[in-house]
C-alpha positions as semicolon CSV with decimal commas, in nm:
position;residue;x (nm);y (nm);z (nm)
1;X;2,198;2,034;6,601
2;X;2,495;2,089;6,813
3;X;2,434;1,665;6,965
4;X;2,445;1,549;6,619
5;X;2,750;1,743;6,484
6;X;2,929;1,654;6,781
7;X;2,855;1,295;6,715
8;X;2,987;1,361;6,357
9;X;3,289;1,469;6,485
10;X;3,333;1,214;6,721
11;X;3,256;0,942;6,451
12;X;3,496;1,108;6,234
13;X;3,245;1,144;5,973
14;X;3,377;1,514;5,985
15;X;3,691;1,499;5,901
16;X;3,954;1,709;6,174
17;X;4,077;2,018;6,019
18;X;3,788;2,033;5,746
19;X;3,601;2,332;5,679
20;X;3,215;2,292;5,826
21;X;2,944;2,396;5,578
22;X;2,851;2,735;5,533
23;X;2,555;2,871;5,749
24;X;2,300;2,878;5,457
25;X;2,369;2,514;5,416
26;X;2,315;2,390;5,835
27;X;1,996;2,604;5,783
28;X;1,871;2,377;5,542
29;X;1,993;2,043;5,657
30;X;1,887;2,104;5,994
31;X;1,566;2,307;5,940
32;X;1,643;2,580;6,196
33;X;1,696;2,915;6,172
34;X;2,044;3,130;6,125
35;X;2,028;3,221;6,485
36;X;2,010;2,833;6,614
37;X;2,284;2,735;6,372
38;X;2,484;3,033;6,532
39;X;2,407;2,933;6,907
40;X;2,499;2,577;6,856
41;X;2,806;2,690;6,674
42;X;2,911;2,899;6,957
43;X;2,868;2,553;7,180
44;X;3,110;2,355;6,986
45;X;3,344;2,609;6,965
46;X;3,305;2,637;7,369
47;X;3,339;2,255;7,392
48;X;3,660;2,260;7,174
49;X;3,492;2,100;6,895
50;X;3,529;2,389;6,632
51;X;3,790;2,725;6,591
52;X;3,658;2,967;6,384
53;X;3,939;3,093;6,123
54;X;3,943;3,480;6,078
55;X;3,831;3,575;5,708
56;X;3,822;3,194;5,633
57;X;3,463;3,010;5,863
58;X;3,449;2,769;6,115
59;X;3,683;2,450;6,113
60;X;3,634;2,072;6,263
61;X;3,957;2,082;6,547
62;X;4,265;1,979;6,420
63;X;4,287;1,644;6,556
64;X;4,055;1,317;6,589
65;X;3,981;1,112;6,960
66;X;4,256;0,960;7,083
67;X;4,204;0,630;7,152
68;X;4,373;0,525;7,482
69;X;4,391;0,159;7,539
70;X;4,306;0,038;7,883
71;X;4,597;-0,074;8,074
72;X;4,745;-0,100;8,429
73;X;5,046;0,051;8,286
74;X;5,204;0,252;7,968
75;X;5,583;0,238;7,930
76;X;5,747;0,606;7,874
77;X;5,838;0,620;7,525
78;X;6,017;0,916;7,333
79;X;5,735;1,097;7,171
80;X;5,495;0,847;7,318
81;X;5,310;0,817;7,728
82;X;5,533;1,007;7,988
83;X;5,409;1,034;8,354
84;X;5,474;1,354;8,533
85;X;5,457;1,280;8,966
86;X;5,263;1,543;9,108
87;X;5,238;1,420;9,468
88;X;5,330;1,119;9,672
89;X;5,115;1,161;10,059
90;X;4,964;0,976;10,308
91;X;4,584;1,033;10,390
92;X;4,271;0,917;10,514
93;X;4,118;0,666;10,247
94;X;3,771;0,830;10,095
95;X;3,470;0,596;10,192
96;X;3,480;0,454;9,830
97;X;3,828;0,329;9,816
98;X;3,820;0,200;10,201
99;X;3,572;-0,037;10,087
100;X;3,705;-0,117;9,805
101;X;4,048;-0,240;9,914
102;X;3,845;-0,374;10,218
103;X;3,993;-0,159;10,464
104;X;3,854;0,059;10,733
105;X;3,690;0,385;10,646
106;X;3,942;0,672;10,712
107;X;4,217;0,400;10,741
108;X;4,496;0,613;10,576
109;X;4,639;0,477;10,277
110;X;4,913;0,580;10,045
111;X;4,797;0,787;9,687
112;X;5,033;0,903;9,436
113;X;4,897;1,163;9,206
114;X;5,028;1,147;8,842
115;X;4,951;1,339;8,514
116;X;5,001;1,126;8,252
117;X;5,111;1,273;7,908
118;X;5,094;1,157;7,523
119;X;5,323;1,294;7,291
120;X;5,368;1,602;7,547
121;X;4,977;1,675;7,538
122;X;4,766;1,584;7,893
123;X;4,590;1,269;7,854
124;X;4,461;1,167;8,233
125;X;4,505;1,260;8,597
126;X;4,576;0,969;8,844
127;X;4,518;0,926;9,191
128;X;4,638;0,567;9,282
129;X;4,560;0,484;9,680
130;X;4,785;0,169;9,832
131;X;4,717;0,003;10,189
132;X;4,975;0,185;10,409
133;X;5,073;-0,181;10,547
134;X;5,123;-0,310;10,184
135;X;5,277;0,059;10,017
136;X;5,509;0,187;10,292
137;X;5,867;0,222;10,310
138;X;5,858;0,066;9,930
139;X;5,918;0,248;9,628
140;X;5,575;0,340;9,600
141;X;5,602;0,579;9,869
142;X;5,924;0,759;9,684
143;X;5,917;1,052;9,464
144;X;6,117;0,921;9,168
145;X;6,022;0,741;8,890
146;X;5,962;0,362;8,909
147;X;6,094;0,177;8,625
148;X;5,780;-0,073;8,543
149;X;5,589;0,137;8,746
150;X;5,362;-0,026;9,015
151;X;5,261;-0,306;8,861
152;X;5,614;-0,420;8,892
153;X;5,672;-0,267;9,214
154;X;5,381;-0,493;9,343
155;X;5,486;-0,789;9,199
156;X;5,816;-0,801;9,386
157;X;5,627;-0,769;9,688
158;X;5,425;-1,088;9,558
159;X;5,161;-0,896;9,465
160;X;5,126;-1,001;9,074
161;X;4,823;-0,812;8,902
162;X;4,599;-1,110;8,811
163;X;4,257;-0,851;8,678
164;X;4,089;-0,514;8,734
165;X;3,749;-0,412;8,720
166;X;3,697;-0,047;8,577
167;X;3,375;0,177;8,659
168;X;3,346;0,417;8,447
169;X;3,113;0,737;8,474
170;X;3,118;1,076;8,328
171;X;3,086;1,422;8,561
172;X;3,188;1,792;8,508
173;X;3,556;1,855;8,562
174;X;3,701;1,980;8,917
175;X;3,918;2,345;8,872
176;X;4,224;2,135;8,937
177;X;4,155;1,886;8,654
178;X;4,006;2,222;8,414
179;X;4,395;2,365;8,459
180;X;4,556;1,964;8,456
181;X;4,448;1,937;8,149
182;X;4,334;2,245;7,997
183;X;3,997;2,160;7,986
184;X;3,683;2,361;7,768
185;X;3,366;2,382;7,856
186;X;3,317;1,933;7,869
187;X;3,191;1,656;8,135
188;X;3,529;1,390;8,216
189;X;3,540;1,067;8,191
190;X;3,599;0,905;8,505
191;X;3,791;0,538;8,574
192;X;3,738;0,441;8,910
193;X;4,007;0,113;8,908
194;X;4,018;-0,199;9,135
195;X;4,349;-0,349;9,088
196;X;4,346;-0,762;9,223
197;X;4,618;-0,999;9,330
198;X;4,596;-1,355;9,364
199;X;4,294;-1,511;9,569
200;X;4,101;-1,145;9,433
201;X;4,274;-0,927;9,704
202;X;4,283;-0,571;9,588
203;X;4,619;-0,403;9,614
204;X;4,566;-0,093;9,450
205;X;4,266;0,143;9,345
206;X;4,268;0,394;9,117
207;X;4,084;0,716;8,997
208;X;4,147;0,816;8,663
209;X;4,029;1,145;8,495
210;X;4,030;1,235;8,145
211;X;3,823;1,495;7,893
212;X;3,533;1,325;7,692
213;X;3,615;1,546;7,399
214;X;3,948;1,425;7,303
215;X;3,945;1,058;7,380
216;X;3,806;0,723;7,401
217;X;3,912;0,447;7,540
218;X;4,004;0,071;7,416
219;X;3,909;-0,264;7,626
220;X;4,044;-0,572;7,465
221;X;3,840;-0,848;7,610
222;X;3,829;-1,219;7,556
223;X;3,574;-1,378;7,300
């Protein structure tokens, strides 16, 4: 029961902020008993998929997925994406991004750690890992903002971003991520991000973190 009114939800076919039926009725459509329809209630509300309303009954959350679209880079706009800098640090490359920017494992390479924001709610945590020979002494290795962020950065190092290849998984959340971005009871959805230059040399990788429960994410791809 709880799988297939999540996937309601999801689908939109419950509408966000709509009242759910009354217990009497999810006994009948579902053929359970009261105290199923009450456990798989209590689920949903623990996955952030349902409030309860005092006096009033149990509500679809007040707002549908969000669908991201998949992109090396979002512009800051007022009421729009917004990137807070969390940490800009030099350290020894885990074994999956050494090989994939074909470095040495425990080569150290550059990460900056980013929370990304959409109209002022968390969206995503980034870690993005440069080769210290490509990243240092550039603005990638600065706390401030980078206008065009480092896509642009990398390009005036003649680095343009000709693709990137995107695995993406799903795992529980980390405590870090939970508090990040004030996480319930869900799995994450999990980018991990090859960024390629010209002749496919990868210049950047990326991890990217987000809740299943509030978004999904767009891939515009050629016909």
């Amino acid at each position: 029961m709880a799988a297939e009114v999540r996937a309601r939800i999801m689908a939109g076919d419950l509408v966000a902020g709509t009242q759910l039926p009354s217990t009497a009725h999810l006994v009948t459509e579902f053929g359970v008993s009261n105290t199923t329809v009450q456990k798989a209630l209590a689920v949903l509300k623990a996955e952030g998929y349902l409030t309860s309303r005092q006096g009033k009954g149990v509500f679809v959350r007040d707002r549908q997925p969000f669908r991201v679209e998949v992109g090396a880079y979002f512009e800051p706009t007022p009421g729009g994406y917004s990137y807070e800098l969390l940490e800009v640090t030099e350290l020894p490359a885990p074994n999956d991004v050494a090989e994939a920017l074909n470095i040495g494992a425990g080569d150290r390479v550059l990460v900056r750690r980013r929370l990304l924001r959409h109209a002022g709610r968390p969206v995503e945590v980034e870690w993005s890992y440069y080769p210290l020979e490509l990243a240092a002494g550039t603005e990638l290795a600065g706390s401030q903002r980078i206008p065009g962020g480092a896509p642009r950065v990398l390009a005036d190092l003649g680095y343009d971003l000709q693709h990137f290849v995107d695995a993406v998984s799903a795992r529980m959340p980390t405590n870090e991520e939970i508090d990040l971005l004030a996480l319930p009871d869900v799995p994450v959805i999990r980018q991990f991000r090859v960024a390629y230059s010209h002749d496919d040399r990868p210049v950047e990788v990326s991890v990217l973190v987000k809740g299943s429960h509030l978004y999904e994410l767009v891939y515009r791809l050629p016909a």
